[in-house]
C-alpha positions in Angstrom: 109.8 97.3 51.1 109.0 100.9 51.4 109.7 103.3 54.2 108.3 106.1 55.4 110.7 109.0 57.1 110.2 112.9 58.0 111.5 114.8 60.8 109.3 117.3 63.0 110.4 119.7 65.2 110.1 119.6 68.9 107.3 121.8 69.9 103.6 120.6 70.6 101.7 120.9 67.2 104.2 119.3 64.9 105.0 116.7 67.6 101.3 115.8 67.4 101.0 115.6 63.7 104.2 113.3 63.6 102.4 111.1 66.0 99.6 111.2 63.9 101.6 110.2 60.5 103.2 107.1 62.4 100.1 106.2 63.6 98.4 106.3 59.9 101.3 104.4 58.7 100.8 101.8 60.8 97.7 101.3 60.0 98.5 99.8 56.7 102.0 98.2 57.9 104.1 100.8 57.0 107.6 101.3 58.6 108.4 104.9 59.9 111.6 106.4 60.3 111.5 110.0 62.4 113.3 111.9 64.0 112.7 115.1 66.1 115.2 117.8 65.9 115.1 121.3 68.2 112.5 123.9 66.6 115.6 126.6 67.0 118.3 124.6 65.2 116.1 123.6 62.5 115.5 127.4 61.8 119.6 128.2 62.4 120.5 125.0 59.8 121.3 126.1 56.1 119.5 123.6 53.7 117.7 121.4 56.6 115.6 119.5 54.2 117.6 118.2 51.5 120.9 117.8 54.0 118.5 115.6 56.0 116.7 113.7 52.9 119.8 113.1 51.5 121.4 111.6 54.7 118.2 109.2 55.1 118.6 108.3 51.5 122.8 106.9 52.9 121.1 105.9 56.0 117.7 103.4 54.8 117.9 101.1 52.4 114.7 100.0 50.0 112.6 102.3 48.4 111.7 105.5 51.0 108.9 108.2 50.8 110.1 111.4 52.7 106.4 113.1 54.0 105.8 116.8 55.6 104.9 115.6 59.6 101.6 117.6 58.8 100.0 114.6 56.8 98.5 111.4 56.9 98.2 108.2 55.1 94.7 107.3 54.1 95.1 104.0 52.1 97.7 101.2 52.1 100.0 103.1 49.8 102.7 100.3 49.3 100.9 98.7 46.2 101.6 102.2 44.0 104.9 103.0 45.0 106.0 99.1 44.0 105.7 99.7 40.8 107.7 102.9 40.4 111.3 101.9 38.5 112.2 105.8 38.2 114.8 107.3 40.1 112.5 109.8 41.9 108.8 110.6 42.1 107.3 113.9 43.0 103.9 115.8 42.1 104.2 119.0 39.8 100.9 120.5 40.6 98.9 120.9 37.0 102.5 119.5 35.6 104.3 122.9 36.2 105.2 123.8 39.7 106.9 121.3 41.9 105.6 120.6 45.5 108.0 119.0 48.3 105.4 117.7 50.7 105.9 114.2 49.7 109.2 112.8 47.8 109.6 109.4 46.8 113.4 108.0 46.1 114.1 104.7 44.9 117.9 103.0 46.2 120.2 104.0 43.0 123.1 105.9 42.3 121.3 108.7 40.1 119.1 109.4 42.8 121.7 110.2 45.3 123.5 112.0 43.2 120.7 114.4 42.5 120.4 114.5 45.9 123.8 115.9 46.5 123.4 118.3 43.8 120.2 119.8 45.7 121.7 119.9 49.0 125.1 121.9 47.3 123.0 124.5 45.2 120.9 125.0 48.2 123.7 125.8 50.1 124.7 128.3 47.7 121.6 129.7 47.7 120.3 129.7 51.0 117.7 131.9 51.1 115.8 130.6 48.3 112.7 127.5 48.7 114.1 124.6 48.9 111.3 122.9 46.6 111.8 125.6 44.0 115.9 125.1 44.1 114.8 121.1 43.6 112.6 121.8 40.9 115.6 123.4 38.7 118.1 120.4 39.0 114.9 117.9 38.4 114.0 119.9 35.4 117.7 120.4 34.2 119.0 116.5 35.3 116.0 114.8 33.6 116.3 117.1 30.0 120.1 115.8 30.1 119.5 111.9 30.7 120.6 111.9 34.4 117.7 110.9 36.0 114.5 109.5 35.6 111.3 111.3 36.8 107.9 110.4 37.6 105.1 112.7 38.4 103.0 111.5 41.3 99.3 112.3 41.0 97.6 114.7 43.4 96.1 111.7 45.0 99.7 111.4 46.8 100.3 115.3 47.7 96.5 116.5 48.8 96.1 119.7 50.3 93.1 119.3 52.8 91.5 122.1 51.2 93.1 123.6 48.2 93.8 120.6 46.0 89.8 120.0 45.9 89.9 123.6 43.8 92.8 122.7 41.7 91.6 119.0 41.0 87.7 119.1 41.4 86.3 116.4 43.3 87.2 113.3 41.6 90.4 112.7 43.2 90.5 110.2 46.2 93.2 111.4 48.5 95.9 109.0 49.6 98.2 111.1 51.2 96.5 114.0 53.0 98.5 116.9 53.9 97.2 119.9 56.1 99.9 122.6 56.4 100.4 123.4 60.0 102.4 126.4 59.5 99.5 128.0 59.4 98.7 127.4 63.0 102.4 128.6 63.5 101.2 132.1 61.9 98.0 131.8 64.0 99.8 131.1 67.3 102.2 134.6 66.7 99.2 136.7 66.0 97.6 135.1 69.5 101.0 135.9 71.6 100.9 139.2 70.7 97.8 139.6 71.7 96.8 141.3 75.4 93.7 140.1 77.6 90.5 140.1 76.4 91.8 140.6 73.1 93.4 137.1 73.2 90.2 136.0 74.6 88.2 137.0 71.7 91.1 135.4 69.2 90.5 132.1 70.7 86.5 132.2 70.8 85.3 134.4 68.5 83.3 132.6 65.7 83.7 136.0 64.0 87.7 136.0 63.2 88.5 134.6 60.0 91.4 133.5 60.7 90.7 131.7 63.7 87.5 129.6 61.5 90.2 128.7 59.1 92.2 127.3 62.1 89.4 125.5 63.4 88.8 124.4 60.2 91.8 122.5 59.6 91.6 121.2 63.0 88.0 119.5 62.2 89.7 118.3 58.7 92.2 116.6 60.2 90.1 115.5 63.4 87.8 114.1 60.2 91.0 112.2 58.6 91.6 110.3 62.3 88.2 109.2 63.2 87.9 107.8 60.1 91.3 105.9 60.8 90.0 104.9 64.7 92.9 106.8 65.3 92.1 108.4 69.1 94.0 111.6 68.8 92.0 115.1 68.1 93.1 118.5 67.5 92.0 121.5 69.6 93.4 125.5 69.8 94.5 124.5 73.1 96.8 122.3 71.5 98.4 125.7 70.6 98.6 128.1 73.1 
């Protein structure tokens, strides 16, 4: 049985994209595990990510699939990640560079001891990515023997709008993700902005950035109809 888990933090948009997730995952029977953890001690917390994935990995039992909250579940998932025997699973976009956003880990030993091993040599380097830091011991565990690695296909980590550019247009997404952190860029660019000035950053067809935001709403607005899933994304969601 396979289980879904992520955290979010507690403010507004990524509280809504959780809710979201679930809500996909239910869709196709999915059990989700999340939790919600304080936007300020999830910045304060050295190595959040792989301290967290590895406690879930001690915690749940079965196969898991750790998601970003920013993502949803498009198809009934379960039949692919059945199959997988390896250790861990994770998409190397065009085979070279490692992306985080969606992690498989099957219940062996190997597995959580590669997960130890990212969570200690992200603590001792704490100000470096956390995807690139697990990247290095995947790379360096798998040439020695010590773990098994498969490479999920894009179909499982799919950027709303970059993968289409990387992949073409023959890829049928499965796992969608959307990157809200860049409404978190948009929303500090809007607080610092001062009366009618903030007015035009919220309606102004004219600012780039705020089409790109509204753009990624209607993409994931898009993703939920199609899923009869009655939850819509606005700017007033973020201000």
């Amino acid at each position: 049985m396979l289980t879904i888990f992520g955290f979010n933090t507690n403010d507004k948009l990524y509280r809504k994209h959780a809710n979201i997730l679930a809500l996909s995952a239910k869709r196709f029977d999915i059990d989700v595990f999340f939790e919600e953890i304080s936007k300020d001690d999830w910045q304060k917390i050295i190595a959040f990510k792989p301290t967290f994935i590895a406690k879930m990995r001690k915690k749940l039992t079965g196969k898991i699939l750790f998601i970003d909250a920013d993502a949803i579940i498009l198809e009934d998932i379960r039949p692919y990640f059945d199959t997988i025997t390896e250790d861990i699973a994770v998409h190397y976009i065009n085979g070279n560079r490692l992306i985080s956003a969606t992690i498989f880990i099957n219940d062996t030993e190997n597995a959580k001891l590669l997960l130890a091993e990212w969570e200690k040599r992200q603590l001792q380097q704490p100000d470096r990515w956390d995807q690139i830091v697990l990247q290095e011991v995947l790379d360096e565990w798998e040439s020695e023997g010590k773990i098994q690695l498969k490479k999920l296909p894009p179909n499982f980590t799919f950027i709303f709008d970059t993968s289409k550019n990387t992949y073409g247009n023959n890829i049928k997404p499965m796992i969608k993700h959307f990157q809200a952190s860049r409404d978190m860029r948009w929303i500090e660019k809007y607080k610092l902005r001062k009366g009618i000035y903030k007015w035009l950053m919220k309606n102004s067809s004219l600012l780039r950035s705020t089409r790109k935001i509204i753009a990624r709403h209607n993409a994931v607005n898009q993703c939920t109809k199609q899923l009869g899933i009655d939850v819509q994304f606005s700017l007033d969601d973020l201000i």
